[in-house]
SEKE-563969 format. One record per residue (C-alpha): x, y, z; residue in one letter; residue number from 0. Coordinates in nm, 2 decimals. Example, Ala and Ser with C-alpha at 12.3 -4.5 7.8 and 13.67 -1.06 7.14 Angstrom:
@east 1.23, north -0.45, up 0.78, type a, seq 0
@east 1.37, north -0.11, up 0.71, type s, seq 1
END
This chain:
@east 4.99, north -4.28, up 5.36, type x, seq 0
@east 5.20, north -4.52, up 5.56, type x, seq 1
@east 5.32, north -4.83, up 5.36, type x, seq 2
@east 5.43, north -5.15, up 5.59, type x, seq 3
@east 5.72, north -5.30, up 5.59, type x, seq 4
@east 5.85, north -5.64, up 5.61, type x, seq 5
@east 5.96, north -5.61, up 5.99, type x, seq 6
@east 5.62, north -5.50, up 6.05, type x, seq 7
@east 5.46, north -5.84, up 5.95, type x, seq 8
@east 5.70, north -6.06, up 6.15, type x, seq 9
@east 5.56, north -6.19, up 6.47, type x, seq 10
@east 5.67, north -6.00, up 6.79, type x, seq 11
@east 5.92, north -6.33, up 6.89, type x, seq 12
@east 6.06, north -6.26, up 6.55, type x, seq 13
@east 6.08, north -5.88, up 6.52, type x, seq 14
@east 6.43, north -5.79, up 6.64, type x, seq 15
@east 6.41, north -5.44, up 6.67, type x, seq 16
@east 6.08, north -5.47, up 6.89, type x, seq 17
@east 6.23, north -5.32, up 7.16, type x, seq 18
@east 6.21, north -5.00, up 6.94, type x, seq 19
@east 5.89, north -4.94, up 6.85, type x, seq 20
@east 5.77, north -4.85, up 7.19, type x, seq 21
@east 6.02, north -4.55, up 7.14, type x, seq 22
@east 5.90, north -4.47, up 6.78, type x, seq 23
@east 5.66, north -4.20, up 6.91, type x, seq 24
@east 5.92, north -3.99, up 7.03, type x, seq 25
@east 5.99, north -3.71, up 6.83, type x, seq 26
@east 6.34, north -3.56, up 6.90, type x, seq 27
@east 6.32, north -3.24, up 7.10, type x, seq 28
@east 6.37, north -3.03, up 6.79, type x, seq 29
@east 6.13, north -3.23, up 6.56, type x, seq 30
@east 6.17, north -3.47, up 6.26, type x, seq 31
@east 6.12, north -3.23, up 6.03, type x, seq 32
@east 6.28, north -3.08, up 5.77, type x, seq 33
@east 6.43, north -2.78, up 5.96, type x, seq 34
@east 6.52, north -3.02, up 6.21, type x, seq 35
@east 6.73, north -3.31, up 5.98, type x, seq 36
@east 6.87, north -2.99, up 5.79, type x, seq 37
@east 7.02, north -2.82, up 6.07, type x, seq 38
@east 7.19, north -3.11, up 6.20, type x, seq 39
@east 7.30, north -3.20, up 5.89, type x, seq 40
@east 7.47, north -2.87, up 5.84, type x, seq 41
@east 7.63, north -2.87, up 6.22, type x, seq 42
@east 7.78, north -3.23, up 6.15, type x, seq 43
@east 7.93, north -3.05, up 5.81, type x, seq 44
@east 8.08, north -2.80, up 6.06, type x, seq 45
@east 8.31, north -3.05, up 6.21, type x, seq 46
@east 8.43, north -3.19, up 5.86, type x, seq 47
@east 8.80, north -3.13, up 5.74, type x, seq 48
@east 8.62, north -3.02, up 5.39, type x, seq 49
@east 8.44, north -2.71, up 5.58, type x, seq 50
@east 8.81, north -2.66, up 5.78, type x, seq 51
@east 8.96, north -2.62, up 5.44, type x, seq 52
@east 8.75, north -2.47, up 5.23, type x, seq 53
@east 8.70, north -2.20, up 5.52, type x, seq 54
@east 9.05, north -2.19, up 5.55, type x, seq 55
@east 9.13, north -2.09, up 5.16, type x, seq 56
@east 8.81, north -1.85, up 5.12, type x, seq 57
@east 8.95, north -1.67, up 5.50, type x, seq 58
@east 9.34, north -1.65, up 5.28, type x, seq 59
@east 9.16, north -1.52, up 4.99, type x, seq 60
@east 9.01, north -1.27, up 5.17, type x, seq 61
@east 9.25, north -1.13, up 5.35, type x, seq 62
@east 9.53, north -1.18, up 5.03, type x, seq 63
@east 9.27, north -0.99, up 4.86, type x, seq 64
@east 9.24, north -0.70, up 5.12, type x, seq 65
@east 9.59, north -0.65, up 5.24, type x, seq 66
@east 9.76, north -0.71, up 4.85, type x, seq 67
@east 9.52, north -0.38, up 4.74, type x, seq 68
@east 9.34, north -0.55, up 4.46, type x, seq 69
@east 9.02, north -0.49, up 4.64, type x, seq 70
@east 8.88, north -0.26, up 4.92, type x, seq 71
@east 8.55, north -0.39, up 5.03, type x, seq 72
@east 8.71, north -0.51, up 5.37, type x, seq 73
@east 9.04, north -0.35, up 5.50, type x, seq 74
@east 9.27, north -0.42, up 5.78, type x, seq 75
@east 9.16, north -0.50, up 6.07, type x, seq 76
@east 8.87, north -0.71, up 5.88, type x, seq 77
@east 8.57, north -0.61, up 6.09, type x, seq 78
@east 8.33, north -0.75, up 5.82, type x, seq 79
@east 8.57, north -1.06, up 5.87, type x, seq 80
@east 8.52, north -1.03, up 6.23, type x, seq 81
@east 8.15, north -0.99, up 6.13, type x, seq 82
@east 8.10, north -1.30, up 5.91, type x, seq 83
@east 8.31, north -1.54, up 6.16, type x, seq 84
@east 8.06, north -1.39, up 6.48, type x, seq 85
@east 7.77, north -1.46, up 6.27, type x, seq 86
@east 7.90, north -1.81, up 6.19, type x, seq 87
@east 7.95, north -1.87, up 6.57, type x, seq 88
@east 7.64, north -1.76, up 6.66, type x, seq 89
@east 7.48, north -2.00, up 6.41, type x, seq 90
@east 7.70, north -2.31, up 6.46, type x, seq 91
@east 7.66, north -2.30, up 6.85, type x, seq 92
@east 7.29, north -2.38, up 6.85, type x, seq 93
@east 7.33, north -2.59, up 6.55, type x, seq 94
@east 7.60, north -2.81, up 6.73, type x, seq 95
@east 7.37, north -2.83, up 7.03, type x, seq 96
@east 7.09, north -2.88, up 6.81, type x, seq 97
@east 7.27, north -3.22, up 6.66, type x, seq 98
@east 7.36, north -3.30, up 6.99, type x, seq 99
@east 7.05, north -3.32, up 7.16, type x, seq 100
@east 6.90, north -3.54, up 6.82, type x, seq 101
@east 7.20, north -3.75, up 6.91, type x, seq 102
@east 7.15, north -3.82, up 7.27, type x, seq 103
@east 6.75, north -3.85, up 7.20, type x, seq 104
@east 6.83, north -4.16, up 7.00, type x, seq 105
@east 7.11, north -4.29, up 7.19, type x, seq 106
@east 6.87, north -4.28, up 7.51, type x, seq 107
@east 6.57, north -4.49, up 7.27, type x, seq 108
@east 6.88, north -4.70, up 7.15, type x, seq 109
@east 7.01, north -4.78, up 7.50, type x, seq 110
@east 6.63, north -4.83, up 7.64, type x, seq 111
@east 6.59, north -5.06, up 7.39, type x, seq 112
@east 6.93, north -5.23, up 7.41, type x, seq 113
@east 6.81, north -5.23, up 7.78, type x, seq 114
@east 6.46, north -5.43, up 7.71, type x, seq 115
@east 6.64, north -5.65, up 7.51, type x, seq 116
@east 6.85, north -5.77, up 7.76, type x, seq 117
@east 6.57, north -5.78, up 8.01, type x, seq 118
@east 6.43, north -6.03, up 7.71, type x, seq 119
@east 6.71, north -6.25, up 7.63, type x, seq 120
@east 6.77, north -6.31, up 8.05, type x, seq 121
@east 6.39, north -6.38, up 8.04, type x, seq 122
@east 6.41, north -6.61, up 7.78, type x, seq 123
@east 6.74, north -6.74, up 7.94, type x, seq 124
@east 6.58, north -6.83, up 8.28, type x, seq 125
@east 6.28, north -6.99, up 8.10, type x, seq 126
@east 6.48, north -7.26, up 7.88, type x, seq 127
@east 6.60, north -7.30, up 8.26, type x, seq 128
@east 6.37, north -7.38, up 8.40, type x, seq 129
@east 6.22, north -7.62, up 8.13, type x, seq 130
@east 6.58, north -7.77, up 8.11, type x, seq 131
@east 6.51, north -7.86, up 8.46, type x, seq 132
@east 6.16, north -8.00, up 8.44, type x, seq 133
@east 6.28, north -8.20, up 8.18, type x, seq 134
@east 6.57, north -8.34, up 8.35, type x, seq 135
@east 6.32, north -8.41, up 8.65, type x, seq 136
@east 6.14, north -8.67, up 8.39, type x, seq 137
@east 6.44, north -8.81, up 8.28, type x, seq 138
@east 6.54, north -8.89, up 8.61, type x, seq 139
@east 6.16, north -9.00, up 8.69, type x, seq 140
@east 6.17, north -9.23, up 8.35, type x, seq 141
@east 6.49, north -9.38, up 8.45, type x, seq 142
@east 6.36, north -9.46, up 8.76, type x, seq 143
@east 6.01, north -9.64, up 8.62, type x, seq 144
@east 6.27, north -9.80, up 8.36, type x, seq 145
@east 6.45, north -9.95, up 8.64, type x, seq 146
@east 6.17, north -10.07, up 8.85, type x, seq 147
@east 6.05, north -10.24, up 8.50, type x, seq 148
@east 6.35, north -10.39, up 8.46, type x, seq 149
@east 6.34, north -10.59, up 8.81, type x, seq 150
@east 6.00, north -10.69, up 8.77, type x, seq 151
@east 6.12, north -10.81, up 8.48, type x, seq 152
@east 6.38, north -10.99, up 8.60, type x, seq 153
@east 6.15, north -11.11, up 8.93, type x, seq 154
@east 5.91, north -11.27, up 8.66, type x, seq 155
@east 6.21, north -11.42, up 8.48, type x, seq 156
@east 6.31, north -11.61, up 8.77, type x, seq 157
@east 5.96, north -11.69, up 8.84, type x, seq 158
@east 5.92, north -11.87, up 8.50, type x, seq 159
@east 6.21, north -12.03, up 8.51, type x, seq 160
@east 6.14, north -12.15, up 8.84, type x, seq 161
@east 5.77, north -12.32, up 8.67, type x, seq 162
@east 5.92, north -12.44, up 8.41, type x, seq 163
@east 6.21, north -12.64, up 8.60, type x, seq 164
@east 5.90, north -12.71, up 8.83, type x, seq 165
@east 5.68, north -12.83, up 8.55, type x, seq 166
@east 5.98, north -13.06, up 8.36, type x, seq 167
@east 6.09, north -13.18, up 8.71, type x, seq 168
@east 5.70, north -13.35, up 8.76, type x, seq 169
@east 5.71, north -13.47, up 8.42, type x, seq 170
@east 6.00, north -13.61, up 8.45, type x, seq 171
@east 5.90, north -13.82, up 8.74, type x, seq 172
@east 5.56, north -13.91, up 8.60, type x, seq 173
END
């Protein structure tokens, strides 16, 4: 059962991870499941200075342990050593890779997306533009009716004036 969110009920102009969603179908090449989230989790813990030390102490213990005689279970030259640390390398290898190849999956959807939004915003940008321009076009035209209003205006100003000095000039003389 899939439950919407609120980024889901925003209007595509609003949405601003839009660009994702055509990249939500893409499962990463190892999957989304469990397996999948768990194995990378465990190769970024390989890389950690917690799993560097711990490794460290429980590698000292077991060798203090070997070489000072109090047990037996691996002596020198630690094969089973040898052993666990091939095993570990021949698990952390594809792990790493594993985490890896989740990581570039998403930084490829990321930079697609990243990508499409700039497409968008340059879009949008050329757009305001352009209606920047039209609207500057109708300034200018506006301007220009305001201006030819202006001296008929002013032409039927004069032309009054011109009557009424007419008209008080033959009333004067009457």
């Amino acid at each position: 059962m899939r439950t919407s969110s609120a980024s889901e009920t925003l209007p595509a102009s609003r949405h601003h991870f839009r660009f994702h969603a055509p990249h939500a179908h893409l499962a990463s090449v190892f999957g989304d499941d469990w397996f999948g989230s768990k194995a990378e989790g465990f190769a970024r813990f390989f890389g950690t200075p917690t799993f560097l030390i711990t490794q460290t102490v429980v590698v000292g213990i077991w060798i203090a342990l070997n070489v000072l005689g109090l047990t037996q279970f691996d002596v020198y030259p630690f094969i089973l050593l040898n052993l666990a640390f091939s095993l570990q390398a021949a698990y952390a290898a594809p792990l790493i890779l594993l985490a890896q190849t989740r990581q570039a999956d998403r930084d490829k959807a990321l930079s697609d997306a990243d990508a499409q939004h700039r497409e968008a915003l340059a879009q949008a940008s050329l757009e305001r533009q352009e209606v920047a321009t039209k609207q500057s076009a109708q300034m200018l035209e506006l301007l220009a009716q305001n201006t030819k209003l202006t001296e008929i205006t002013q032409e039927l100003s004069r032309s009054i004036k011109q009557l009424t000095d007419e008209i008080h000039r033959k009333l004067l003389e009457a």
